[in-house]
Biotite code that builds the C-alpha atoms (Angstrom):
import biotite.structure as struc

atoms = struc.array([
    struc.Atom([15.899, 17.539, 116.362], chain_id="A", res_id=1, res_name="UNK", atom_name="CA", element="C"),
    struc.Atom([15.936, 18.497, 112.662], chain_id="A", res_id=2, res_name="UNK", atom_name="CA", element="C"),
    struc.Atom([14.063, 16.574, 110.126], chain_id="A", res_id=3, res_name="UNK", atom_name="CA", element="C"),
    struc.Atom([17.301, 15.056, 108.704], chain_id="A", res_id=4, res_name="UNK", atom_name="CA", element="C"),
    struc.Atom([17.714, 13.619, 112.054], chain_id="A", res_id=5, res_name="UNK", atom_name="CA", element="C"),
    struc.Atom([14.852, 11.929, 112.994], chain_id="A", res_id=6, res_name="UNK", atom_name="CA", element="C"),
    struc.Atom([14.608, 8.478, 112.826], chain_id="A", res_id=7, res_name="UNK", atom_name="CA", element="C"),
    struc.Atom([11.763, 5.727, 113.265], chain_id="A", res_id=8, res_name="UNK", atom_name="CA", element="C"),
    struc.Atom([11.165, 2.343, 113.992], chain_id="A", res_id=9, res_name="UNK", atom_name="CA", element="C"),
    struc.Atom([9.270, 0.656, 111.320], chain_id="A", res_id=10, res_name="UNK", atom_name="CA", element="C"),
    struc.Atom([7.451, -2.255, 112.540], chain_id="A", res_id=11, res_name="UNK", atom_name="CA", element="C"),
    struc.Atom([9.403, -5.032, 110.502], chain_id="A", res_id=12, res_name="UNK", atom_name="CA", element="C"),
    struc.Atom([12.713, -3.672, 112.519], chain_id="A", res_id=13, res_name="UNK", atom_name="CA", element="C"),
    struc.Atom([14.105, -1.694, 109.834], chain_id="A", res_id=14, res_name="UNK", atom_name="CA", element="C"),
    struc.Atom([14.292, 2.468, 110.434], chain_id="A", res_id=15, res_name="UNK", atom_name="CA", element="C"),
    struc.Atom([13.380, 4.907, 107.841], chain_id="A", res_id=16, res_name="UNK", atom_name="CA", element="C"),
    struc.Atom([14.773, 8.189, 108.336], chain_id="A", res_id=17, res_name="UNK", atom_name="CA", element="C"),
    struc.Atom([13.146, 11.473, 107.169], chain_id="A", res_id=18, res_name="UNK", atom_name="CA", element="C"),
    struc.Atom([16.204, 11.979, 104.406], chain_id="A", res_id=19, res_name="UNK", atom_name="CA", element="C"),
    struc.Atom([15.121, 9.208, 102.500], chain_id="A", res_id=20, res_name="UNK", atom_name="CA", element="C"),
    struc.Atom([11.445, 10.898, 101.841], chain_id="A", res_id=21, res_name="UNK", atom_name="CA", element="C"),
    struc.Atom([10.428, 13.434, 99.213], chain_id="A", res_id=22, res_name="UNK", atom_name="CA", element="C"),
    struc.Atom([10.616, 16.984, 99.892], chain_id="A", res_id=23, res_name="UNK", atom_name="CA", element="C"),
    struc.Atom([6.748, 17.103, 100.072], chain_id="A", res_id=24, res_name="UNK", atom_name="CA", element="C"),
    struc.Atom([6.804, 14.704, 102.945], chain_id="A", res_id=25, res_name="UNK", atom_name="CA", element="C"),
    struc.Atom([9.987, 16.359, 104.572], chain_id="A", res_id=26, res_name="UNK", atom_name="CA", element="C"),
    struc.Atom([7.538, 19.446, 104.764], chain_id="A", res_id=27, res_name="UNK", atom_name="CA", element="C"),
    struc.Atom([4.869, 17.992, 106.149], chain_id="A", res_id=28, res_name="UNK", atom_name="CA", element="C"),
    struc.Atom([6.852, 16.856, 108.870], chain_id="A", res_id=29, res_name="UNK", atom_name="CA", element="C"),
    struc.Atom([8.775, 20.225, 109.359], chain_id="A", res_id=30, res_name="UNK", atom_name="CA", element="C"),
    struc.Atom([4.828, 21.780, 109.882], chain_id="A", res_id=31, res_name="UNK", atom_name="CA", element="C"),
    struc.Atom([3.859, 19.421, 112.358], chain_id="A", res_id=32, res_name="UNK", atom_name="CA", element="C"),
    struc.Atom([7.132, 19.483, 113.928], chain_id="A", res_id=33, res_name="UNK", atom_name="CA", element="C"),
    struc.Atom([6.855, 23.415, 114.401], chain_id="A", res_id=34, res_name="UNK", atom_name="CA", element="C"),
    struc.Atom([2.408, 23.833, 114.538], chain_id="A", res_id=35, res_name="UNK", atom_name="CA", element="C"),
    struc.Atom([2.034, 20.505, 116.909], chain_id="A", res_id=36, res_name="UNK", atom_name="CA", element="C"),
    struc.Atom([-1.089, 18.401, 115.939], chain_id="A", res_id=37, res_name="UNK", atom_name="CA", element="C"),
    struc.Atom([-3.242, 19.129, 112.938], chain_id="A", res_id=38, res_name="UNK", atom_name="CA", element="C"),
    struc.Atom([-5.748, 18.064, 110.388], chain_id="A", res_id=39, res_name="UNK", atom_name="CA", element="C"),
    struc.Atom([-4.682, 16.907, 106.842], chain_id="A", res_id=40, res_name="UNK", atom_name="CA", element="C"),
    struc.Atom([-6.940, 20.562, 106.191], chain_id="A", res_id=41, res_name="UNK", atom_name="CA", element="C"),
    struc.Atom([-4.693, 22.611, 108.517], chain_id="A", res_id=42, res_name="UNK", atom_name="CA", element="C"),
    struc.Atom([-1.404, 20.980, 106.794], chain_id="A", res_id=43, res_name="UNK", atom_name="CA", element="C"),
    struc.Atom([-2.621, 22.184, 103.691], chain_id="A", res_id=44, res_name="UNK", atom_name="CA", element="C"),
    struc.Atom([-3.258, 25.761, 104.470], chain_id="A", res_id=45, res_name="UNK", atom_name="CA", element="C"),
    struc.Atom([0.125, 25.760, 106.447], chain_id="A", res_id=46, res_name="UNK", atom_name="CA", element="C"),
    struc.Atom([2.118, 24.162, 104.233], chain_id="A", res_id=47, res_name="UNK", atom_name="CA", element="C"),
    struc.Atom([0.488, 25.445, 101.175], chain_id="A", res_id=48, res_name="UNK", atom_name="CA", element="C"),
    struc.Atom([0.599, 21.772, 99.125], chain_id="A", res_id=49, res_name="UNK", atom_name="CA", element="C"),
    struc.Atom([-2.170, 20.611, 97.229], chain_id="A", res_id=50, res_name="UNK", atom_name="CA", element="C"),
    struc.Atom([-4.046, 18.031, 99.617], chain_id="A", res_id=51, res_name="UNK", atom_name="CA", element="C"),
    struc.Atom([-3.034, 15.410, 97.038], chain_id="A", res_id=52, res_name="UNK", atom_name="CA", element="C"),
    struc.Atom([0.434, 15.834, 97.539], chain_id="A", res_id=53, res_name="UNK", atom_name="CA", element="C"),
    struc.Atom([-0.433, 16.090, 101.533], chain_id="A", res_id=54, res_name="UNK", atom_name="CA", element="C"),
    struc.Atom([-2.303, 12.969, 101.560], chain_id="A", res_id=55, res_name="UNK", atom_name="CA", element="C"),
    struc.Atom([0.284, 11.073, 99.723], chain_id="A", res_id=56, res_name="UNK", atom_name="CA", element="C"),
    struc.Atom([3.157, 12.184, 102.203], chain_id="A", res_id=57, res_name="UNK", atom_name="CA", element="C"),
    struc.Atom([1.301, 11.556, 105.387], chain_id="A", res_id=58, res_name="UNK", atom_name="CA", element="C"),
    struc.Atom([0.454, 8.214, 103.676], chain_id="A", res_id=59, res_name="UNK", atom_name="CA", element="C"),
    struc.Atom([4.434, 7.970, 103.830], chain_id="A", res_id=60, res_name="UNK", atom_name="CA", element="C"),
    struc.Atom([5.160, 9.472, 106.810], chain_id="A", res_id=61, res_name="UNK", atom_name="CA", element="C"),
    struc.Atom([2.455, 6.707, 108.554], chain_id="A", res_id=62, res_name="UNK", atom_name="CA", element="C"),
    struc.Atom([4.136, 3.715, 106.931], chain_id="A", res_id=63, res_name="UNK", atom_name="CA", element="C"),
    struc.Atom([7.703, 5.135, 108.158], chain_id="A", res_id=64, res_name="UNK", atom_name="CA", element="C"),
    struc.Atom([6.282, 5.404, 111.289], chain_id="A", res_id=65, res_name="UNK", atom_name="CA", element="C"),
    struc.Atom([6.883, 8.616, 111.878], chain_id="A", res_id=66, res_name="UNK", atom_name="CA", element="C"),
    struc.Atom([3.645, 10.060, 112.244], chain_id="A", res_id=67, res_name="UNK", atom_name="CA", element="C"),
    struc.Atom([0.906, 8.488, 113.860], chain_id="A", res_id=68, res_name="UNK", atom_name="CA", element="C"),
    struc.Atom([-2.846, 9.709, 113.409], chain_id="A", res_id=69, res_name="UNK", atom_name="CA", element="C"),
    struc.Atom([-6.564, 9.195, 115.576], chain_id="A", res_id=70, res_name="UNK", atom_name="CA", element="C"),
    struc.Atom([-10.155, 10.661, 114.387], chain_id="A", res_id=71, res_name="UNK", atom_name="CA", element="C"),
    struc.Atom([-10.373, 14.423, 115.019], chain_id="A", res_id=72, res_name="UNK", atom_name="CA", element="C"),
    struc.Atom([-12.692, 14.410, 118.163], chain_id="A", res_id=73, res_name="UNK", atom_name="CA", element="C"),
    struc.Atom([-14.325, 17.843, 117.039], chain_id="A", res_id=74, res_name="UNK", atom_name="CA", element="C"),
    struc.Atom([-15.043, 16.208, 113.525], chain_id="A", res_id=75, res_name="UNK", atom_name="CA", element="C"),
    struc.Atom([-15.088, 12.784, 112.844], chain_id="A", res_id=76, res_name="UNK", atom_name="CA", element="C"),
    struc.Atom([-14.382, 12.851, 108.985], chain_id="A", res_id=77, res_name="UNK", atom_name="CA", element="C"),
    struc.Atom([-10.678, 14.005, 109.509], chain_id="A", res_id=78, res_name="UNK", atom_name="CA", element="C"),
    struc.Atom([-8.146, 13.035, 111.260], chain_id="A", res_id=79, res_name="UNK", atom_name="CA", element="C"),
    struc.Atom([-5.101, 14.492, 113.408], chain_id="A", res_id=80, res_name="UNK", atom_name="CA", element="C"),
    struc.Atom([-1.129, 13.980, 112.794], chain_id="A", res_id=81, res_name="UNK", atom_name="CA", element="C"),
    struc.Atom([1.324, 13.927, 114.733], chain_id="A", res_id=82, res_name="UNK", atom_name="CA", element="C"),
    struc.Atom([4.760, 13.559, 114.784], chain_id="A", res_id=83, res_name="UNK", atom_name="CA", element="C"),
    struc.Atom([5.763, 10.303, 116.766], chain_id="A", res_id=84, res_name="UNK", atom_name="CA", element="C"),
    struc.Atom([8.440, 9.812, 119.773], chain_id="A", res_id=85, res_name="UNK", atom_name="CA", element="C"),
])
């Protein structure tokens, strides 16, 4: 599924679709799309963005719905991403 593609359920009903997102957040989602699961750390080394700009898209991608995140189990302070569905 490419990123254009993808679509999410937001939780008032409406979708939000990956297109309508900067191209900071579109590459946040193509890295955890390809790398799985990682830390907001890990998207920044990968995707080489400021962790400014990668806070602020995950920030969008989690109110999309379209990534979901818990407490990283090895180290409390961050968290993991993923890419939902």
């Amino acid at each position: 599924m490419s990123a254009t593609d993808h679509d999410a359920e937001r939780d008032d009903g409406r979708r939000e679709s990956i297109s309508d997102l900067s191209p900071s957040a579109k590459l946040v989602y193509k890295v955890l799309e390809y790398e799985g699961a990682m830390t907001q750390e890990e998207i920044v080394a990968e995707s080489r963005l400021c962790s400014r700009t990668v806070r602020y898209a995950l920030g969008k991608l989690e109110e999309g719905g379209i990534v979901a995140s818990r407490v990283h189990l090895e180290d409390a302070r961050q968290s993991k991403y993923w890419i939902v569905g």
